[in-house]
DRENMARLUM-556278 format. One record per residue: residue number from 1; x, y, z of N, C-alpha, C in turn; residue in three letters. Coordinates in steps of 0.2 Angstrom, whole numbers. Layout:
N
REC    n    nxx    nyy    nzz   caxx   cayy   cazz    cxx    cyy    czz  res
REC  NUM      X      Y      Z      X      Y      Z      X      Y      Z  ala
...
***
This chain:
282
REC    n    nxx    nyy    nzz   caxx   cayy   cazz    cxx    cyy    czz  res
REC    1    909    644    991    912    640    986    906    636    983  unk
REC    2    901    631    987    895    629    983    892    634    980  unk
REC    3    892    639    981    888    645    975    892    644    970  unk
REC    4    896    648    973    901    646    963    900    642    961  unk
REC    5    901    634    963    899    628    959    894    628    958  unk
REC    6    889    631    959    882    631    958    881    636    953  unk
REC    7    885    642    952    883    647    945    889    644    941  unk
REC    8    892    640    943    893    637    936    891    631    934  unk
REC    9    888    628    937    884    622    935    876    624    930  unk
REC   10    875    630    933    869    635    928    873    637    922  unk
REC   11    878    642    923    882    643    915    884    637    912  unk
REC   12    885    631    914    888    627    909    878    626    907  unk
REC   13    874    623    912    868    620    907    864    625    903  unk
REC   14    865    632    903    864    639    899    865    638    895  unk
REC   15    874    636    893    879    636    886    875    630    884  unk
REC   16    874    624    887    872    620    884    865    620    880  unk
REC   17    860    624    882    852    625    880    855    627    875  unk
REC   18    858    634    874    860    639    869    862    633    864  unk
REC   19    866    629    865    868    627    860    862    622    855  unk
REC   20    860    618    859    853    614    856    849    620    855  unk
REC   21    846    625    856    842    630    853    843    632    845  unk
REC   22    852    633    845    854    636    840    854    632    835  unk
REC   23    855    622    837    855    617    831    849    616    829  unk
REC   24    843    618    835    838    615    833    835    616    826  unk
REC   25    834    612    821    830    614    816    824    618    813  unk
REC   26    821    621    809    816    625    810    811    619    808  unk
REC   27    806    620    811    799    616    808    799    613    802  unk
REC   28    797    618    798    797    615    791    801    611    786  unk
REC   29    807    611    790    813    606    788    813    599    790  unk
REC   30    812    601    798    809    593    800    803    588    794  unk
REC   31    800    593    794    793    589    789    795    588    782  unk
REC   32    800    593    779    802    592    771    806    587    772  unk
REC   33    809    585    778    816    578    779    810    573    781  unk
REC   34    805    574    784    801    567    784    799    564    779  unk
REC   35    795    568    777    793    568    769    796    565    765  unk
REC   36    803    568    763    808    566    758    808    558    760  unk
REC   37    811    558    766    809    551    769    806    546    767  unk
REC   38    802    548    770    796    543    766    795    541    759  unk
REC   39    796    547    756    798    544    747    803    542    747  unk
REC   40    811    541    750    815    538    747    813    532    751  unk
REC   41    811    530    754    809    523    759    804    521    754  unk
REC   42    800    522    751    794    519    748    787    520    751  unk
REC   43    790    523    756    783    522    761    776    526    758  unk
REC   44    780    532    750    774    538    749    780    535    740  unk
REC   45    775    531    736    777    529    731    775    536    727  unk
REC   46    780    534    721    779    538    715    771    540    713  unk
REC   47    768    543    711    761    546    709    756    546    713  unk
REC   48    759    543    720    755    545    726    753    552    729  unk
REC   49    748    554    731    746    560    734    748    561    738  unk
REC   50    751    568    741    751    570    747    746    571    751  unk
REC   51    746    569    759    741    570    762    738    576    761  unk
REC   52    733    578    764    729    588    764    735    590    768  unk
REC   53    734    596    768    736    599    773    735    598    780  unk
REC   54    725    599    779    725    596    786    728    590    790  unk
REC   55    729    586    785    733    579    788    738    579    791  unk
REC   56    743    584    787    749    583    787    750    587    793  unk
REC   57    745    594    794    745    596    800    745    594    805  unk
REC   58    741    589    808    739    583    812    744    580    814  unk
REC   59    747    578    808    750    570    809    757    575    811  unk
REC   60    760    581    810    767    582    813    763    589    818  unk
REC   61    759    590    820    758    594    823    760    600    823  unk
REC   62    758    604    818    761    611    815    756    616    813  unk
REC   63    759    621    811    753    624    807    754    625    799  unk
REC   64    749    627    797    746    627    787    755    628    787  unk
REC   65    756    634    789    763    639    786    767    634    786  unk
REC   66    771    630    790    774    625    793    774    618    785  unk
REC   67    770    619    786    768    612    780    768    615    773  unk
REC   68    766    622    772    766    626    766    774    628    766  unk
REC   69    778    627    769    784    630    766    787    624    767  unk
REC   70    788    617    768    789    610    769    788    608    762  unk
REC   71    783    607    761    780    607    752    784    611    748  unk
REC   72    783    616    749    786    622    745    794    619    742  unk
REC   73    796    615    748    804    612    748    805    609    743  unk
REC   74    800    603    743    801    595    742    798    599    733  unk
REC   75    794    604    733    792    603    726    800    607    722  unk
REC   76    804    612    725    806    617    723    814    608    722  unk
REC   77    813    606    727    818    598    723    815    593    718  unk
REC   78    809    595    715    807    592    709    804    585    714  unk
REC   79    804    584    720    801    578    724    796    575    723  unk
REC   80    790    582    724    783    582    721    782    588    716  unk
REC   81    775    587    714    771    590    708    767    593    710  unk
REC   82    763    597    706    755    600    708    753    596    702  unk
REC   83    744    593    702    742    591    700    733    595    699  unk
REC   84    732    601    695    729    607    695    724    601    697  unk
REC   85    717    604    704    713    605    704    714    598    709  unk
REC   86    717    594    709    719    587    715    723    588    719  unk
REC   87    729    593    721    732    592    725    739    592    723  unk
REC   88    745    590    728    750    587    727    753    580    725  unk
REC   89    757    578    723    759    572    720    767    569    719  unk
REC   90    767    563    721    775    561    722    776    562    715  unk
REC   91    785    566    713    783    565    707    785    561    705  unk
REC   92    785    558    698    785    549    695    791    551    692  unk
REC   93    794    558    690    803    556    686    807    553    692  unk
REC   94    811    549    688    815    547    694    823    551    698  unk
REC   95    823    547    702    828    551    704    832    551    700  unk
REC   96    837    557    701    844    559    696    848    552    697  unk
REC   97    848    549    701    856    544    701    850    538    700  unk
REC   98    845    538    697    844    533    694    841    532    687  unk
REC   99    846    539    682    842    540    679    848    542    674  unk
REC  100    848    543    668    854    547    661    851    550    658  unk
REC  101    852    556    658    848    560    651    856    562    647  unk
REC  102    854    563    642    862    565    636    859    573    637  unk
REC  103    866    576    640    870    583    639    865    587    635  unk
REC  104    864    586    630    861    589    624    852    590    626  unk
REC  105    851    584    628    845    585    628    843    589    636  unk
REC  106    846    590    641    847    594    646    846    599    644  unk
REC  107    851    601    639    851    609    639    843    612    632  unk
REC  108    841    609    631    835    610    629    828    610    634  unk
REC  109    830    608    639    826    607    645    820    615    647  unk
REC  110    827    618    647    822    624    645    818    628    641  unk
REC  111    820    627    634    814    628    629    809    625    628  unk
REC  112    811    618    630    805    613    631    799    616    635  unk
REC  113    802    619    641    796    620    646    793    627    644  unk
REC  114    797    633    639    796    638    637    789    636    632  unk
REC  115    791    630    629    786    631    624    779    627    625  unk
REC  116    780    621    631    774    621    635    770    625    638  unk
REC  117    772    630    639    770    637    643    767    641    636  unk
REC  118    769    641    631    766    642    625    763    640    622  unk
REC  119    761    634    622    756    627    621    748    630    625  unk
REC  120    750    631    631    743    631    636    741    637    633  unk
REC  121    745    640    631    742    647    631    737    647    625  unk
REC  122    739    644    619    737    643    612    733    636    613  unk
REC  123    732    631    616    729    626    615    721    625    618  unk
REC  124    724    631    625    716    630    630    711    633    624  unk
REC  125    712    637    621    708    642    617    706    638    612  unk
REC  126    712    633    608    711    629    602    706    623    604  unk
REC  127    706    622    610    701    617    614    692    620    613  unk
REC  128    692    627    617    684    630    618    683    631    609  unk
REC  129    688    631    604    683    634    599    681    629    595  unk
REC  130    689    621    597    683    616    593    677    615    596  unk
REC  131    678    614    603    669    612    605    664    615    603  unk
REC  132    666    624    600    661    626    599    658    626    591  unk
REC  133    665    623    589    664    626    581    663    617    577  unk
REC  134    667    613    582    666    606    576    659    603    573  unk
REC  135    660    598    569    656    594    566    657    590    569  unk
REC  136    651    583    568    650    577    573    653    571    569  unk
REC  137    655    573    563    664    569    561    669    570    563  unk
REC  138    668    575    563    676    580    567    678    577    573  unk
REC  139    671    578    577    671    575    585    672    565    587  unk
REC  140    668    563    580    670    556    581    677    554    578  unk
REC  141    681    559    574    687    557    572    692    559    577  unk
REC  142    692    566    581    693    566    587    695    560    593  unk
REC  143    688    555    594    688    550    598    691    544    596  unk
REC  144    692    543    590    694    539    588    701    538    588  unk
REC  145    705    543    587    711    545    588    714    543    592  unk
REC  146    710    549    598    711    546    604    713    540    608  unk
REC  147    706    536    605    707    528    608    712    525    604  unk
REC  148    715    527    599    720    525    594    728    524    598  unk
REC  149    727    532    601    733    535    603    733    533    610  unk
REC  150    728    530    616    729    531    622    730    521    622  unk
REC  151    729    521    619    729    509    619    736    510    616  unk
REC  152    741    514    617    748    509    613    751    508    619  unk
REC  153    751    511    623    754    511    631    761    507    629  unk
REC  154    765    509    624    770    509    624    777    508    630  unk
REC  155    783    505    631    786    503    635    790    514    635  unk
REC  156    790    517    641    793    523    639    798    525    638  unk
REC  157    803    518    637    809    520    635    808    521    629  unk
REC  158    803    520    624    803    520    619    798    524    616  unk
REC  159    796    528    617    792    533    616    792    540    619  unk
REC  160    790    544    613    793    554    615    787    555    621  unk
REC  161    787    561    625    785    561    629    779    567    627  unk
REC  162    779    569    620    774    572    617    771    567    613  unk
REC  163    770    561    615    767    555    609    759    556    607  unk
REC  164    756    562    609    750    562    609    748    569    605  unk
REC  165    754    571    601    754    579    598    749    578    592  unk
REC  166    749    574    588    744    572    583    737    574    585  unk
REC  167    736    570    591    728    572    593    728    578    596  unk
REC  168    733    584    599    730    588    599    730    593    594  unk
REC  169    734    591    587    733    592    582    726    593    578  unk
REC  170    724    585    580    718    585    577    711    588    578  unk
REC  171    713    591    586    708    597    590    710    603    587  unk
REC  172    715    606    586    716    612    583    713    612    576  unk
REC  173    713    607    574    711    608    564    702    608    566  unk
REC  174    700    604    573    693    607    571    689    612    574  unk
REC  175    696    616    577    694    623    579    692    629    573  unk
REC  176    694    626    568    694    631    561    697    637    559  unk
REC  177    703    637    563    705    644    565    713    642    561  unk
REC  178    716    643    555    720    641    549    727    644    554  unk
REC  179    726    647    557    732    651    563    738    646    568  unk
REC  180    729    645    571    731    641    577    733    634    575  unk
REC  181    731    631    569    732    621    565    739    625    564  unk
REC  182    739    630    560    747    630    558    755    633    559  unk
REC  183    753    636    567    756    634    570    759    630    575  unk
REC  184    754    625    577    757    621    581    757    615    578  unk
REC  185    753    617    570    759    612    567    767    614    564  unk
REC  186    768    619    565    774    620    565    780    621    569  unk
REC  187    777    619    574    779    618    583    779    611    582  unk
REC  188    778    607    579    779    598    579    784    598    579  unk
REC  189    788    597    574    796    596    573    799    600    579  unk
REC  190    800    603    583    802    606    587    802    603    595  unk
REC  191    795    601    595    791    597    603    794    591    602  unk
REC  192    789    587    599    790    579    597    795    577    602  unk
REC  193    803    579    597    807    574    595    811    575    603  unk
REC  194    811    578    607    813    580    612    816    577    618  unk
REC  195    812    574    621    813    570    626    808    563    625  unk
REC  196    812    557    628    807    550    629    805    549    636  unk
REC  197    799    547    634    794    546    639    795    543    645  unk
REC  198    802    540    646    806    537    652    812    543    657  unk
REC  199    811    547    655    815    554    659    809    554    664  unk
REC  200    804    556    662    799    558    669    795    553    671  unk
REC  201    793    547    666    790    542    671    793    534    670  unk
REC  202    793    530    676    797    524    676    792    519    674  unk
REC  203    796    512    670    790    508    669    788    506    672  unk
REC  204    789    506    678    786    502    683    780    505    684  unk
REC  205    779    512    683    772    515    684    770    518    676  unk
REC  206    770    514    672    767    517    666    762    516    664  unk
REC  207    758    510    668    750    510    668    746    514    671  unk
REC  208    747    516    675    746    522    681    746    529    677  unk
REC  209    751    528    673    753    536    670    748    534    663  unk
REC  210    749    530    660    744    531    654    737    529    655  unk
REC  211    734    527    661    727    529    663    727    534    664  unk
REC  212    730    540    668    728    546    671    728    551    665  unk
REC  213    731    548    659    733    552    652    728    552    647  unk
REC  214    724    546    649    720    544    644    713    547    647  unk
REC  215    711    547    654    705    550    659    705    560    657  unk
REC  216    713    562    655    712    568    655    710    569    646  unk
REC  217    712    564    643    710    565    636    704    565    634  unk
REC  218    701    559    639    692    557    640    688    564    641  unk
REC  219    691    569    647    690    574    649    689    579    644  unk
REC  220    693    580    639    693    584    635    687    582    629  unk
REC  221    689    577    625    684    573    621    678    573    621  unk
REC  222    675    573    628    669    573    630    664    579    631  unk
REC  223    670    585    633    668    591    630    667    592    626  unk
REC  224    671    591    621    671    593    615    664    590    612  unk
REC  225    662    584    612    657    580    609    650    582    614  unk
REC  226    651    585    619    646    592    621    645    597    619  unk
REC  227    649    600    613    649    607    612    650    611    617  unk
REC  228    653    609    624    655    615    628    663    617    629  unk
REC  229    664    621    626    668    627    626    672    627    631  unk
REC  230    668    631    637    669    632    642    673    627    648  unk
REC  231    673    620    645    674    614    651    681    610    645  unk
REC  232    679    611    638    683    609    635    692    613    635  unk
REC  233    688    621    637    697    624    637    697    621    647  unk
REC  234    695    621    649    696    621    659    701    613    657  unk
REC  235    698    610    652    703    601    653    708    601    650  unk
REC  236    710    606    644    715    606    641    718    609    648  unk
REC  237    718    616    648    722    617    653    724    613    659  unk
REC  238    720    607    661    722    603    667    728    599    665  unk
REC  239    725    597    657    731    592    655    737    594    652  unk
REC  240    736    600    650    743    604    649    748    605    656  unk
REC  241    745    609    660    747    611    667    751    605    670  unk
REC  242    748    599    669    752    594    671    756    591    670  unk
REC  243    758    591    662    762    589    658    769    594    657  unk
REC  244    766    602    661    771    606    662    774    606    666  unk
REC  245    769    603    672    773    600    681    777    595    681  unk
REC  246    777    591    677    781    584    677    788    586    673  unk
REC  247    786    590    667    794    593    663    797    596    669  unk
REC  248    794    600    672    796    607    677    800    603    683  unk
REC  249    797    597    686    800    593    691    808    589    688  unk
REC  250    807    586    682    812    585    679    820    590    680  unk
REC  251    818    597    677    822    603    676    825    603    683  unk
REC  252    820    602    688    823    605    695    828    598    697  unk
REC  253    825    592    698    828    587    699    836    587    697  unk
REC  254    836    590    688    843    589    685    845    595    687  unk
REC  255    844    600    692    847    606    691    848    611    687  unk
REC  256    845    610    681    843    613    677    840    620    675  unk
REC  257    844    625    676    839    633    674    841    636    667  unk
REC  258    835    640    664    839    645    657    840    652    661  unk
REC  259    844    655    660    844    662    661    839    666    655  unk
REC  260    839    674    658    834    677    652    838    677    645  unk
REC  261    843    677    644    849    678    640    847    673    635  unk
REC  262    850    666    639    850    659    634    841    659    632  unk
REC  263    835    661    633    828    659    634    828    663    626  unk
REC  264    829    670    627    829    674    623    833    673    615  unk
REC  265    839    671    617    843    669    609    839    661    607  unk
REC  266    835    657    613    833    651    609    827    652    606  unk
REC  267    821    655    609    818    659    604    819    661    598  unk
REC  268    826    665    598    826    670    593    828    665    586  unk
REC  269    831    659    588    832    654    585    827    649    583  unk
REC  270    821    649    587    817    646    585    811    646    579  unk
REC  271    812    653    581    808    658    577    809    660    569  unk
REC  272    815    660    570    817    664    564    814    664    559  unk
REC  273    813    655    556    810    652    550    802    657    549  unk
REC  274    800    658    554    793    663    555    794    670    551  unk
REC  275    800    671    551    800    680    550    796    679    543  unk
REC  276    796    687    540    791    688    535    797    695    533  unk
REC  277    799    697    527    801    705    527    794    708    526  unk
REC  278    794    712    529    788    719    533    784    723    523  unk
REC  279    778    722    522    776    723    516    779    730    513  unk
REC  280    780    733    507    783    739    505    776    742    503  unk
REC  281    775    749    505    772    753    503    773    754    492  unk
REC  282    769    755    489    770    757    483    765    759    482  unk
***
């Protein structure tokens, strides 16, 4: 009789294990719930860095994988950001339920990010060939801009979140290349108007945001008024990439995706005014 209470006092605490094995969560979820944590508590502010890896490996005791796919979470919720060549970052759009974008401006959300994908691609290059090719008017009208355009540190509810497209206009025209100025001068009317500078960042952090925007503009300027090429496209690309990561965190926060359908007919809509009828032979 004891024996049987006794193999069932083991099957019942067996069923029990089993059952806490089965709820228990995987690693990486525990650290992407801390995490998250932390940011909605305050503890890991907006535009604050994530620890390294190593840190975070330490402080929850795990491995890279474990934290690599933790991150992987919080960024795939628009949480954090990548910030080329720094690391990760809480990201600074605010939360959804703290926040209204209009319908309309949503569903453009993905062309928006289509065309900053087409931006970097055409602007890093516009970047190395002013450094290579401007004049030292060129360059001081550049800098001048610049500091024109980085001292208005405007309130972001009231400013587009491409408020700096002029000056890299002004980088394209001293690349010399009539292609590259006029088409993204022809891309303005389409970028500009799009969204205000209060969707991704809160004013509470818009000194913080408009230093790290003005340090990245520095970056570039400086190249350029070096004549290097080389350091001039590496800054655009930092400052675009990032300005592609805070759109991109946006899209994920609102739920936001295009399909290849909707990407393709916006496109095709974009573009049109570009077409040319194909020259006749005679």
């Amino acid at each position: 009789m004891n024996g049987l209470v006794g193999s069932g006092i083991i099957l019942h605490l067996a069923s029990d294990w089993g059952t806490l094995m089965t709820k228990r969560k995987p690693l990486s979820t525990v650290v992407a719930e801390s995490l998250s944590e932390k940011i909605r508590s305050g503890q890991l502010l907006p535009g604050a860095q994530l620890p390294t890896e190593a840190e975070l490996c330490a402080e929850y005791d795990v491995s890279r994988t474990v934290v690599r796919e933790a991150v992987a979470r919080l960024r795939s919720e628009g949480m954090v950001v990548p910030q080329q060549g720094r690391g990760m970052f809480v990201s600074e759009t605010p939360a959804p339920r703290n926040f209204s974008i209009p319908d309309e401006a949503l569903r453009t959300l993905p062309e928006t990010i289509a065309l900053l994908e087409l931006r970097l691609s055409v602007e890093v290059e516009s970047a190395g060939l002013c450094a290579e090719r401007r004049t030292d008017a060129e360059a001081s009208g550049i800098r001048a801009l610049m500091e024109q355009v980085d001292a208005q540190q405007a309130d972001p509810a009231v400013v587009q979140i491409h408020y700096d497209y002029d000056f890299h206009l002004a980088i394209a025209k001293a690349a010399r290349n009539e292609f590259i100025h006029g088409f993204l001068s022809y891309l303005r009317p389409m970028i500009v108007p799009r969204f205000q500078l209060d969707y991704v960042v809160t004013s509470a952090l818009k000194d913080s945001y408009y230093a790290r925007i003005h340090n990245e503009h520095k970056t570039i300027v400086d190249a350029i008024e070096r004549q290097d090429g080389r350091a001039a496209r590496q800054a655009m690309r930092k400052h675009l990439h990032n300005s592609l990561g805070r759109v991109r965190a946006l899209a994920r926060a609102s739920g936001v995706a295009a399909t290849e359908a909707e990407q393709k007919a916006a496109a095709a809509s974009l573009f049109t005014d570009m077409k040319r009828p194909a020259p006749t032979g005679g």
